[in-house]
TIZABA-168423 format. One record per atom (N, C-alpha, C): residue in one letter; x, y, z. Coordinates in steps of 0.2 Angstrom, whole numbers, plus 2048, in hexadecimal, padded with zeros to 3 digits. Example, Ala and Ser with C-alpha at 12.3 -4.5 7.8 and 13.67 -1.06 7.14 Angstrom:
2
A8427E4827;A83E7EA827;A8427F0827;S8407F5823;S8447FB824;S840800827;
END
This chain:
376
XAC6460AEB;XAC4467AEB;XAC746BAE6;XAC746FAE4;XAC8475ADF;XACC47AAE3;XAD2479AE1;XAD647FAE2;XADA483AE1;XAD848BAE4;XAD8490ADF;XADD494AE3;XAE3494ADC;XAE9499ADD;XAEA49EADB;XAE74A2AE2;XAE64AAADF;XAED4ABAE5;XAEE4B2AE4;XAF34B5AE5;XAF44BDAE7;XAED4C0AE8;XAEF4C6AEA;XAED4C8AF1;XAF04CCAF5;XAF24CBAFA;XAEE4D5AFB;XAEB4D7B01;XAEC4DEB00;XAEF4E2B02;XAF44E6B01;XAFA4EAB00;XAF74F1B05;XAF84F0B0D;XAF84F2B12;XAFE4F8B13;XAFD4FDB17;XB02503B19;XB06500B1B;XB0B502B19;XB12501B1B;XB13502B24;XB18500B26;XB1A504B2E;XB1E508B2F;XB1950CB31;XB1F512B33;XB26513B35;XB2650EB3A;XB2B50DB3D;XB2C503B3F;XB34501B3F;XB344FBB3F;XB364FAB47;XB314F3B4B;XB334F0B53;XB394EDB52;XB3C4EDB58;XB404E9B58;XB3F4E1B56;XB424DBB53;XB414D4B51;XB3F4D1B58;XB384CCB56;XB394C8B5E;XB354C2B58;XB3A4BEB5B;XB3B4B6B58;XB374B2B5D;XB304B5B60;XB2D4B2B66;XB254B2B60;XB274B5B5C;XB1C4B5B59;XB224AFB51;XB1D4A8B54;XB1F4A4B4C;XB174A2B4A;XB1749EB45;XB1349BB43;XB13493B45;XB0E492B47;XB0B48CB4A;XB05487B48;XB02489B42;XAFE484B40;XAFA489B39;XAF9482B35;XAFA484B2D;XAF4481B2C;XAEC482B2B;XAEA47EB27;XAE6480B1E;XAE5479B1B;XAE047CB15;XADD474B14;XAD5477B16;XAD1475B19;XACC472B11;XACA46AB11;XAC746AB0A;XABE46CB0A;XABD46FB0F;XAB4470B0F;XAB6474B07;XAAE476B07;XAAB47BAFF;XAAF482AFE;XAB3481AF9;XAB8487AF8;XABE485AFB;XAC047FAFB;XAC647EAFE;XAC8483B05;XAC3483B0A;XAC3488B10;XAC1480B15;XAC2483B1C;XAC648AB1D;XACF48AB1C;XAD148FB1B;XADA48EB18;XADA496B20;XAE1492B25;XAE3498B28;XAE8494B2D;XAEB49AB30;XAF249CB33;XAF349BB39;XAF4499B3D;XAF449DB44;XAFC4A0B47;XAFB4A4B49;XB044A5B4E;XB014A5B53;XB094A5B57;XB074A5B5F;XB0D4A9B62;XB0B4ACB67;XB114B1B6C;XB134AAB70;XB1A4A9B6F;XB1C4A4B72;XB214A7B77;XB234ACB79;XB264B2B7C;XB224B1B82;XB264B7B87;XB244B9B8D;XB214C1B8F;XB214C3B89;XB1E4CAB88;XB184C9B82;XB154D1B81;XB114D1B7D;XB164D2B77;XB124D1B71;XB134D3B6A;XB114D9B67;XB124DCB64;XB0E4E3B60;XB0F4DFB5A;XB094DCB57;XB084D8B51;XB074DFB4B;XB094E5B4D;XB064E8B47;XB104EAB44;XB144E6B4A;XB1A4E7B46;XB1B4E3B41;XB154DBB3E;XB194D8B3B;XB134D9B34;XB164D3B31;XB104D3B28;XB0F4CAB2A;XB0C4C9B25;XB0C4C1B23;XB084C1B1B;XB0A4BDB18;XB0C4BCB12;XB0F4B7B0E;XB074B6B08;XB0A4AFB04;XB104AEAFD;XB124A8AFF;XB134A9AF9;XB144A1AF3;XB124A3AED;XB0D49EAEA;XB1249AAE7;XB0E495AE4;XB12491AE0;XB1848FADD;XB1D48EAE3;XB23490AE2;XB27497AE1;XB2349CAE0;XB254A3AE0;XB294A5AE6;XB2E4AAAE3;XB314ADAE9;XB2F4B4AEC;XB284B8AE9;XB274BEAEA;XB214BCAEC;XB1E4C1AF2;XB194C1AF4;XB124C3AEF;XB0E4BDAF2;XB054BCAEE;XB024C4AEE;XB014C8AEA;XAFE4CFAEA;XB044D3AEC;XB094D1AEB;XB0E4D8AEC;XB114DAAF2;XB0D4D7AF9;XB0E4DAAFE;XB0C4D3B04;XB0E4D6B09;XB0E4D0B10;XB064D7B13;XB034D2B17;XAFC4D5B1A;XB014DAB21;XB004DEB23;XB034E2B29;XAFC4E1B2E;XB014DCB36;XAFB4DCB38;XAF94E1B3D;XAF64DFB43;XAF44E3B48;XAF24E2B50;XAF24E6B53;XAEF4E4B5B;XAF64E2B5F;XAF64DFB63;XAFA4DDB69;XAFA4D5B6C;XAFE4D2B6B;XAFC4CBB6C;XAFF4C7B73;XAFD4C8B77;XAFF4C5B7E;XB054C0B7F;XB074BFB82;XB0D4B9B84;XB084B3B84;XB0B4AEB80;XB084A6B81;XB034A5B7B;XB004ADB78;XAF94ADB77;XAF94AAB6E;XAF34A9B6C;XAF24A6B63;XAEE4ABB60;XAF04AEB5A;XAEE4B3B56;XAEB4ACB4F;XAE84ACB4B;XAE24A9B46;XAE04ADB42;XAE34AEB3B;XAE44B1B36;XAE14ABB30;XAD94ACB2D;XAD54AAB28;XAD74ACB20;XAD64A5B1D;XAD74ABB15;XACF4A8B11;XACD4ADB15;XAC54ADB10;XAC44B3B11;XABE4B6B0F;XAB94BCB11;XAB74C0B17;XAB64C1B18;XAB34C4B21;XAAB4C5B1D;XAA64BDB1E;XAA14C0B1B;XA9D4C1B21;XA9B4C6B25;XA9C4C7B2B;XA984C4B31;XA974C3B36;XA964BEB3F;XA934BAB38;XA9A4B5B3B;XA964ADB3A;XA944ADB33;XA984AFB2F;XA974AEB26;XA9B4ACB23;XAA24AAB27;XAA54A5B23;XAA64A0B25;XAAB49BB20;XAAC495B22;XAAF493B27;XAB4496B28;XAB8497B31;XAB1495B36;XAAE49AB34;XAA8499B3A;XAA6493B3A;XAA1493B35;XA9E48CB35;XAA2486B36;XAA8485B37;XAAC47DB3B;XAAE482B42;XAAF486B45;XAB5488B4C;XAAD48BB4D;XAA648CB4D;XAA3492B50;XAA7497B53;XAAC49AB53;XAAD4A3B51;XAB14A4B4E;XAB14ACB4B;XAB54AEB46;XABD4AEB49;XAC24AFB42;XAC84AFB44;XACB4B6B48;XAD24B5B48;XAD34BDB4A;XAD44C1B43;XAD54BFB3F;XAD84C3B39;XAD34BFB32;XAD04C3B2E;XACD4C2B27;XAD24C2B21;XAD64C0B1D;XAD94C3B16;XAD84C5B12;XAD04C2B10;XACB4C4B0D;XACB4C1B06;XACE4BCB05;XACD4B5B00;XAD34B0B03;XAD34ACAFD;XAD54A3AFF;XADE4A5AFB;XAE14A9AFC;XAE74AAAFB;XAED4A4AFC;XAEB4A0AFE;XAF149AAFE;XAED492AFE;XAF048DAF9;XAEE485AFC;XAF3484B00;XAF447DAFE;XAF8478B02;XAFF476B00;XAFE47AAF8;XB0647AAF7;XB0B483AF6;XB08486AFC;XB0B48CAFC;XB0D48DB05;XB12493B02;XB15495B09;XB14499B0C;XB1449CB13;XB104A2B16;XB164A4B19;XB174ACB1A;XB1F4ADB1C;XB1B4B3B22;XB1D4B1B25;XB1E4B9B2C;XB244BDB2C;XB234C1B2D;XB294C7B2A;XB294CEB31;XB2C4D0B31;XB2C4D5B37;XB2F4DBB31;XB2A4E0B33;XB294E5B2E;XB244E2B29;XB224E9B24;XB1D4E8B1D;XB204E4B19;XB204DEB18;XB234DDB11;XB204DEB0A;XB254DEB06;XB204E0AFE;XB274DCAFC;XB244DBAF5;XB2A4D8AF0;XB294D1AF1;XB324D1AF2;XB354C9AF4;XB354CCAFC;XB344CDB00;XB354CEB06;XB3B4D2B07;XB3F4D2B04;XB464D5B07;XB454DDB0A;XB404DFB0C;XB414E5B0D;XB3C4E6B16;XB3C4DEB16;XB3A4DEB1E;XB3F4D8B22;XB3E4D6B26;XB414D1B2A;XB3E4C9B2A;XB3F4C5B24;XB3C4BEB26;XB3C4B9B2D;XB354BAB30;XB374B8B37;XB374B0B39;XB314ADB33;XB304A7B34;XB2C4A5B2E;XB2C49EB2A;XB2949DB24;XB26493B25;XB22493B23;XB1E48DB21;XB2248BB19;XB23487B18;XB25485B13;XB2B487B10;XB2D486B08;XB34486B06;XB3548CB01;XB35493B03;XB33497AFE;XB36496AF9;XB36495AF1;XB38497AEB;XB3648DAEA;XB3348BAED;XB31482AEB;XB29481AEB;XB2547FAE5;XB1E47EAE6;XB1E477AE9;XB1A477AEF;XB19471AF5;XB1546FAF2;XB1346DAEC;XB0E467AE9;XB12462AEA;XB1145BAED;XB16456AEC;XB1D454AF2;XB1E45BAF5;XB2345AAFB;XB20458B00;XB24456B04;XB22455B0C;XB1D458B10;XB1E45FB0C;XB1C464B12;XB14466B0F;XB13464B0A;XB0E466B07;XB07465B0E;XB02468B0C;XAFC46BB11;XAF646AB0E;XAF5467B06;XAF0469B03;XAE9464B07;XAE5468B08;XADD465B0B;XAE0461B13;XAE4462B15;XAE7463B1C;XAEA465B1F;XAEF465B24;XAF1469B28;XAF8469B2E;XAFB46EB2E;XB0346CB33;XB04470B38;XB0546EB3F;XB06473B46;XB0D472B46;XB10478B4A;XB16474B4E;XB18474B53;XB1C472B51;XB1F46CB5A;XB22471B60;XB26477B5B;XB2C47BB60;XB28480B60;XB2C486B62;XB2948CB64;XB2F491B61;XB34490B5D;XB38493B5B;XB37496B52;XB3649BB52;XB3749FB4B;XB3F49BB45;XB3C49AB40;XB41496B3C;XB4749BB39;XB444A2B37;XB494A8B34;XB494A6B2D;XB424A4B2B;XB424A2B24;XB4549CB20;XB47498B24;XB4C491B22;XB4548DB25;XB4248AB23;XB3D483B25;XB3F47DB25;XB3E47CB2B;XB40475B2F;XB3A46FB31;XB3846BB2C;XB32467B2E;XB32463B35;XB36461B36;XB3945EB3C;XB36462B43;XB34467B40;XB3246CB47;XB2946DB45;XB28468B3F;XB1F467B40;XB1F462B40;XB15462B41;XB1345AB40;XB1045CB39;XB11459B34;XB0D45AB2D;XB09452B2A;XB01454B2C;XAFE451B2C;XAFE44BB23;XB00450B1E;XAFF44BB1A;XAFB44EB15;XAFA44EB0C;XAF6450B0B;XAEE44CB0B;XAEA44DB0B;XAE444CB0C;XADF44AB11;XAE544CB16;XAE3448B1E;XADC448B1E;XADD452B1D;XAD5451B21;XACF450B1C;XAD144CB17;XACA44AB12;XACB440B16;XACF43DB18;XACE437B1A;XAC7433B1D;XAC642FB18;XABF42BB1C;XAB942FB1B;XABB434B17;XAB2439B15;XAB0437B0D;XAB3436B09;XAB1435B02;XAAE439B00;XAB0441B01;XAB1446AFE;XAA9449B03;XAA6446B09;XAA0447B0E;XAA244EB11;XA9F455B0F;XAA245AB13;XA9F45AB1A;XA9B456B1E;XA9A455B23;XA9E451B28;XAA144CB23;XAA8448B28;XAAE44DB28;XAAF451B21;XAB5456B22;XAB745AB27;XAAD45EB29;XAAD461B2D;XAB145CB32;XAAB458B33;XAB0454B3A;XAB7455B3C;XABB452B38;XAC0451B36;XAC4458B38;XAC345EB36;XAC7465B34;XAC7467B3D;XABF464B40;XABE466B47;XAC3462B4C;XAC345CB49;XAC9457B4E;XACD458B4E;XACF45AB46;XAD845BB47;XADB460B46;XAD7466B45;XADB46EB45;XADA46FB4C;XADC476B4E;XADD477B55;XADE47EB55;XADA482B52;XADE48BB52;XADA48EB59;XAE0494B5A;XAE2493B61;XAE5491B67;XAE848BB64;XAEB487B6A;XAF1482B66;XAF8488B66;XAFC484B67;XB0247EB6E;XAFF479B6C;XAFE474B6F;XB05470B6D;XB0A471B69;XB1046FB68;XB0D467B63;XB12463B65;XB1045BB63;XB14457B6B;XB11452B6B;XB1244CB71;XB1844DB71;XB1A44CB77;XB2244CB78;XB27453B77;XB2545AB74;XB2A45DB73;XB2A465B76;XB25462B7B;XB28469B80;XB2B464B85;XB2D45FB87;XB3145CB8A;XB2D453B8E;XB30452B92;XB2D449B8F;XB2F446B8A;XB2C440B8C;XB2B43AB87;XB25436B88;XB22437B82;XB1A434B81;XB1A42BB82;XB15428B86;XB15421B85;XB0E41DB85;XB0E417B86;XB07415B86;XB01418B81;XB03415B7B;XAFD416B76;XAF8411B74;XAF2415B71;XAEE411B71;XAED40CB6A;XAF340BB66;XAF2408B60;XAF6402B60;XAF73FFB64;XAFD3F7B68;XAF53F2B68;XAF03F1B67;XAEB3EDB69;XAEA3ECB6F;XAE93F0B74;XAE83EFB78;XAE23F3B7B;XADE3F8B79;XADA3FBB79;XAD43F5B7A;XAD03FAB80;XACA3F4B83;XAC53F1B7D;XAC13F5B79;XABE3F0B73;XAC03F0B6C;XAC73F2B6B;XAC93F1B63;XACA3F9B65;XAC93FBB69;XAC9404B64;XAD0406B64;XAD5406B5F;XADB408B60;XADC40CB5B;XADF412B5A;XADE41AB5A;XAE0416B52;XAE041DB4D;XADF41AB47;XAE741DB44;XAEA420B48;XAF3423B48;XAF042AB46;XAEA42CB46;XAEA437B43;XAEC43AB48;XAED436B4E;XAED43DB53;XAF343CB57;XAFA439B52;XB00438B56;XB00434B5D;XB06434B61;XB05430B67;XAFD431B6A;XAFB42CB6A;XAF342EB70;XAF242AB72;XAEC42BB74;XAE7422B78;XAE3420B72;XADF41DB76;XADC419B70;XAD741BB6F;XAD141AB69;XACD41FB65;XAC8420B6A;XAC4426B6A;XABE429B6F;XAB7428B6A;XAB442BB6C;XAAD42EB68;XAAF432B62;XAB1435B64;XAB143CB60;XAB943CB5C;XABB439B5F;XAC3438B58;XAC7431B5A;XAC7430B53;XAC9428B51;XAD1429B53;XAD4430B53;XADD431B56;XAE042EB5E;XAD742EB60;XAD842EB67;XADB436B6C;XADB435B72;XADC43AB73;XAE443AB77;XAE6442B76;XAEF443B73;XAF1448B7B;XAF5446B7D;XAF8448B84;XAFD44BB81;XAFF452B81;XB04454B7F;XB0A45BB84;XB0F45AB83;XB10461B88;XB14468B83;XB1446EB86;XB1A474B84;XB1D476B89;XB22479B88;XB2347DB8E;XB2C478B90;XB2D479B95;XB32476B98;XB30470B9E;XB3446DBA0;XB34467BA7;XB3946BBAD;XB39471BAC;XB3D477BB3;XB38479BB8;XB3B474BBD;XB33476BC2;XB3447DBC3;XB3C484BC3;XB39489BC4;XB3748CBBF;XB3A48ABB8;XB3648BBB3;XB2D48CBB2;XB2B486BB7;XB24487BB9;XB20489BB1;XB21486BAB;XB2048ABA5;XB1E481BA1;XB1C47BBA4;XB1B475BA0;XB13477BA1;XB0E474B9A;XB09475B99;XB0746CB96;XB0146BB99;XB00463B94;XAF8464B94;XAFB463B8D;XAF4464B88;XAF145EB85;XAEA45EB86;XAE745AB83;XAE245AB7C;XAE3456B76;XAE0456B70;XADC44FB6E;XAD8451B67;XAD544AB66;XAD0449B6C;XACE44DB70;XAC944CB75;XAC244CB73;XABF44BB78;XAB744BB78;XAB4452B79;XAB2457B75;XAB145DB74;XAAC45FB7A;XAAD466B7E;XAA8466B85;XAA7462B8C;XAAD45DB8B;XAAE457B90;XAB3458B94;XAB4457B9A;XAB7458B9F;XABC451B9F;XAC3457BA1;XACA451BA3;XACB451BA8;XAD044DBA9;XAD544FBAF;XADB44EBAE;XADC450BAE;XAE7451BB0;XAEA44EBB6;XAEC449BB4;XAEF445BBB;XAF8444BBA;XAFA441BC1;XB01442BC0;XB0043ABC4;XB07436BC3;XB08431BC7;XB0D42DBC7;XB1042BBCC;XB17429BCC;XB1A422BC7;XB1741FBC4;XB17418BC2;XB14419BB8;XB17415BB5;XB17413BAE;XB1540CBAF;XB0A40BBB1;XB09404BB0;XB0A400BAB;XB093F9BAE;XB0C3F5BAA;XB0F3F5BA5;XB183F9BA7;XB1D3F9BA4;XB1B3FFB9E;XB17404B9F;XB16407B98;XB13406B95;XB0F3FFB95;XB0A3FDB8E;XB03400B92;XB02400B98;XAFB404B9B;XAF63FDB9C;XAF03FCB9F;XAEB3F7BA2;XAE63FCB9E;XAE03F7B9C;XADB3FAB9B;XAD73FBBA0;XAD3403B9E;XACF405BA3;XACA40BBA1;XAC240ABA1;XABF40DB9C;XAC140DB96;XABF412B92;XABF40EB8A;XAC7411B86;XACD410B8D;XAD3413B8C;XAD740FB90;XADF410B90;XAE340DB94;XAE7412B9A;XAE440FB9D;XAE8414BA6;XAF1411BA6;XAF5416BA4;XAFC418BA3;XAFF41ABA6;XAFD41EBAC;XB00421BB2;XAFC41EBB9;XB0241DBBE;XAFC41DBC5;XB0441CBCB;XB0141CBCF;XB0741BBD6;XB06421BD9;XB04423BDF;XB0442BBE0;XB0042EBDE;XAFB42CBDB;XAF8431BD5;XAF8439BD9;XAF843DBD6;XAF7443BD7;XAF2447BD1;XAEB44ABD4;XAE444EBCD;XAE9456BCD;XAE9455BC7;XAEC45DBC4;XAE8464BC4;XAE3461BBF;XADE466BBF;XADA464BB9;XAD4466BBB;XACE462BB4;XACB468BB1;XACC466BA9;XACB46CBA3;XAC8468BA1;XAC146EB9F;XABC46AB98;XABF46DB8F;XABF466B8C;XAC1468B86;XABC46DB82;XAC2472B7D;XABD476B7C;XAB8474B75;XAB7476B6F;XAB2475B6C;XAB5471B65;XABD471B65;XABF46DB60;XAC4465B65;XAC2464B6A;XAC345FB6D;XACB45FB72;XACE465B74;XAD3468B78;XAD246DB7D;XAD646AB83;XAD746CB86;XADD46CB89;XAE2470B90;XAE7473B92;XAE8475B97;XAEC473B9C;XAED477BA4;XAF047CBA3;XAED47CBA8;XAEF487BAA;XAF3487BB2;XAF5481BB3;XAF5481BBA;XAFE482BBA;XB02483BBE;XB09483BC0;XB0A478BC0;XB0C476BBB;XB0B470BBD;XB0F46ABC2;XB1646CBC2;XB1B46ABC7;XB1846BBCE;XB18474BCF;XB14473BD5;XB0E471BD7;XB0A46FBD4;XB0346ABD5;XB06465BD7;XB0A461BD4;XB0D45BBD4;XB12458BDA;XB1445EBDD;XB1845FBE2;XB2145ABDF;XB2345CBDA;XB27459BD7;XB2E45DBD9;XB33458BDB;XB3B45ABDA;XB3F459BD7;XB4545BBD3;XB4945CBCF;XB4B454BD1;XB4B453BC9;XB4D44ABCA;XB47446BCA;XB40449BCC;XB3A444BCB;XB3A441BC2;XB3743BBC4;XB33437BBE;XB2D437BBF;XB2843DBBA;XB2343BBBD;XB1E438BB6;XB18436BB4;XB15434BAF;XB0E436BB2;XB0B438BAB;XB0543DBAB;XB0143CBA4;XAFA43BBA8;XAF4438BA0;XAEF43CBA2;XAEB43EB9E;XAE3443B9D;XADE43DB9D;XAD943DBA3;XAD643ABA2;XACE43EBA0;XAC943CB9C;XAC443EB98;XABE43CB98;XAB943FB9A;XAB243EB97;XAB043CB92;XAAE436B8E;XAAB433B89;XAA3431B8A;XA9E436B8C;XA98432B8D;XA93430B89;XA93433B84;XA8D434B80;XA8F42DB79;XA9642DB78;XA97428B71;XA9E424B73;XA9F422B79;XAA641FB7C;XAA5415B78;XAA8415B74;XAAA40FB6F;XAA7408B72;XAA9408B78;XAAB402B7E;XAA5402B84;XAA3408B84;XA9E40BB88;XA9F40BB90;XAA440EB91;XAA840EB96;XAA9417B98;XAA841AB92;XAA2421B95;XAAA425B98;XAB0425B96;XAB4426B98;XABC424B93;XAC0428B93;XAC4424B90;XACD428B91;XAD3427B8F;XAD842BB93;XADD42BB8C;XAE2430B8B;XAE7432B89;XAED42DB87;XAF2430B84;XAF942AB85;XAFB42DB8C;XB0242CB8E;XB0642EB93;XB0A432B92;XB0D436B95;XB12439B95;XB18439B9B;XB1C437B99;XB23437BA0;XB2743DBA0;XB27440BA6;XB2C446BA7;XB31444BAC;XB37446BA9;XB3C447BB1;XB3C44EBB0;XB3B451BB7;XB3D456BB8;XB4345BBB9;XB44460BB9;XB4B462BB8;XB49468BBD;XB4D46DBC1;XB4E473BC3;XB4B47ABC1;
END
C-alpha cells in the first residue's frame, strides 16, 4: 500500500479547567489497516474503571516519525462521557458521511470519533494525555502512549504497519511503553495469504481487529489457557494456523480458530471475571460452559470439527451470539453461575455454531480451554 506521512492534527480549544488524573481510560487496540488508502487506521480506549470518564478532560495525539512533538501542533481534545467498562473508537480518515467511509465499509458502522485524515501508519506513536496537549506535551499530563516516543517504529518490534496490537492489561503505562502488555501482531499480518486481494484483506481486517471490545489476550485477566488446536489432533487436519494465539482449531470463518479468553479477576466476590470469545463464527450462537475435569490430560478428544477440553460436572453458563466481527462475551456474574468456592479448579471452553462452512462438517466446533482456580 502507499503510505502517507501527514501530520497535521486539528488544533482544538483548550480546557478550561483541568480533571483530576484517572489512569482507568488507556488505550487498548491500534490498528492500520492495508485496504485502499492504507485505511482503515484507528484507536480504541476503554474505561477500565469503575466509574464514568469525562472524556472531554483528555486530548490524544500523534506523534510521527520518530518525532517528539505532536503531528499538527496539538493532541485532538476529546469529548462525551464514557461509562465504566465501556470502548470509545477514534478513526483517522474523513467523516465522509452515514456509511462513507472506510471504517464503515469493513465494521458496518461508523466510529465514535472522525480525525479527519490518515494521520499516523504503523511506525508512529499515539499518546493520550490528560489535559490539551500542544507542543511536546509537556503542558498536559501524558497518561498512556503506543509506542517509543522520540523512536521511528519502522523495523522494531512494536511496529503496526498494515496490522494490528490490543492489549492484554487494563493499566495506563504513564508514557513508558511496555510491549509485554500487548499482543503485536507483526507487520503485515493482515495482508497474509491475500496477495495484495482487497477482498481477503477485508476478511482478514474483519477476523482479526475487534473495535469495541477489549477482550484482553488468553490467560491474562487470570487463568491459564490449554488444549489447542495446533498439536495435530484436530478432527480433519484443521489445526489453527497460530493468528489467533491460544485457540481451537480452525472454523469456517477463521483459519486462527476460535480464542477463549478472560479480564477481570478469579475473586468470586470480585464477581468482575469476564470470558470472551474471538476468531468466532460471525452471528452464531455459543455457549459458555464450565466443568470440573481437563479431558484427556489437557490435550482434549475430538468432537465436532473441534476438541472438547472441559467436562465433569458440566455446568451452561450462558449463550452469546457473536457479533459481526466474530466475538462474543458474558455478561453474566460467572462464579456464581458456576456455584464455585474459594479453592475451586474449574476449566471452561465456548462451544460454537459452525453451520454454513464447518471444515470437517460437523456444523459445530469449540474454543481452547481455560483453567481457573478460584480465589475469594
Amino acid at each position: 500500500m502507499q503510505r502517507l506521512h501527514l501530520s497535521a492534527l486539528s488544533c482544538l480549544a483548550l480546557l478550561a479547567t483541568t480533571a483530576p488524573a484517572n489512569a482507568d481510560l488507556v488505550i487498548t487496540e491500534i490498528v492500520d489497516a492495508p485496504l485502499p488508502g492504507g485505511l482503515p487506521k484507528w484507536v480504541e480506549l476503554t474505561n477500565t474503571g469503575s466509574a464514568d470518564v469525562d472524556l472531554s478532560a483528555y486530548s490524544i495525539g500523534n506523534i510521527n516519525n520518530g518525532g517528539t512533538t505532536l503531528g499538527g501542533g496539538s493532541a485532538s481534545v476529546l469529548s462525551g462521557n464514557l461509562p465504566a467498562g465501556a470502548t470509545y473508537v477514534l478513526c483517522y480518515e474523513a467523516d465522509n458521511g452515514p456509511g462513507g467511509s472506510m471504517f464503515f465499509s469493513v465494521y458496518a458502522q461508523d466510529p465514535d470519533f472522525y480525525f479527519g485524515g490518515a494521520y499516523i501508519n504503523g511506525d508512529d506513536c499515539v499518546a493520550l494525555y490528560l489535559g490539551a496537549a500542544t507542543g511536546d506535551g509537556s503542558d498536559a499530563t501524558l497518561v498512556d502512549v503506543y509506542g517509543e516516543i522520540g523512536t521511528d517504529g519502522t523495523g522494531t518490534t512494536w511496529e503496526y504497519a498494515d496490522s494490528y496490537a490490543y492489549r492484554c492489561g487494563n493499566t495506563a503505562n504513564g508514557g513508558i511503553f511496555d510491549e509485554g502488555d500487548w499482543t503485536i501482531a507483526g507487520v503485515n499480518a493482515l495482508e497474509d495469504g491475500c496477495g495484495g486481494d482487497d477482498t481477503c484483506e477485508t476478511i482478514n481486517v474483519q477476523n482479526e481487529t475487534d473495535p469495541w471490545n477489549h477482550a484482553g489476550c488468553a490467560g491474562s485477566g487470570c487463568g491459564t489457557s490449554f488444549c489447542f488446536g495446533n498439536q495435530g489432533t484436530c478432527p480433519c487436519g484443521n489445526e489453527n494456523d497460530g493468528t489467533g494465539g491460544d485457540a481451537g482449531c480452525a472454523n469456517g470463518a477463521s483459519s486462527g480458530g476460535g480464542t477463549l479468553s478472560t479480564s477481570g479477576s478469579c475473586s468470586i466476590l470480585g464477581a468482575d471475571l469476564v470470558l470472551t470469545g474471538s476468531g468466532l463464527v460471525p452471528s452464531q450462537p455459543g455457549l459458555y460452559f464450565q466443568g470440573n475435569n481437563a479431558i484427556n490430560g489437557g490435550g482434549g478428544n475430538p468432537f465436532g470439527d473441534g476438541l472438547r477440553c472441559a467436562g465433569g460436572g458440566v455446568i451452561r453458563l450462558q449463550v452469546a451470539f457473536a457479533d459481526a466481527g466474530g466475538s462474543s462475551a458474558t455478561t453474566i456474574d460467572v462464579g456464581s453461575k458456576g456455584a464455585v468456592i474459594a479453592g475451586d479448579v474449574k476449566r471452561y471452553q465456548l462451544w460454537y455454531r459452525d453451520p454454513n462452512s464447518s471444515p470437517c462438517g460437523g456444523q459445530f466446533n469449540l474454543s481452547n480451554g481455560m483453567e481457573i482456580t478460584w480465589g475469594a
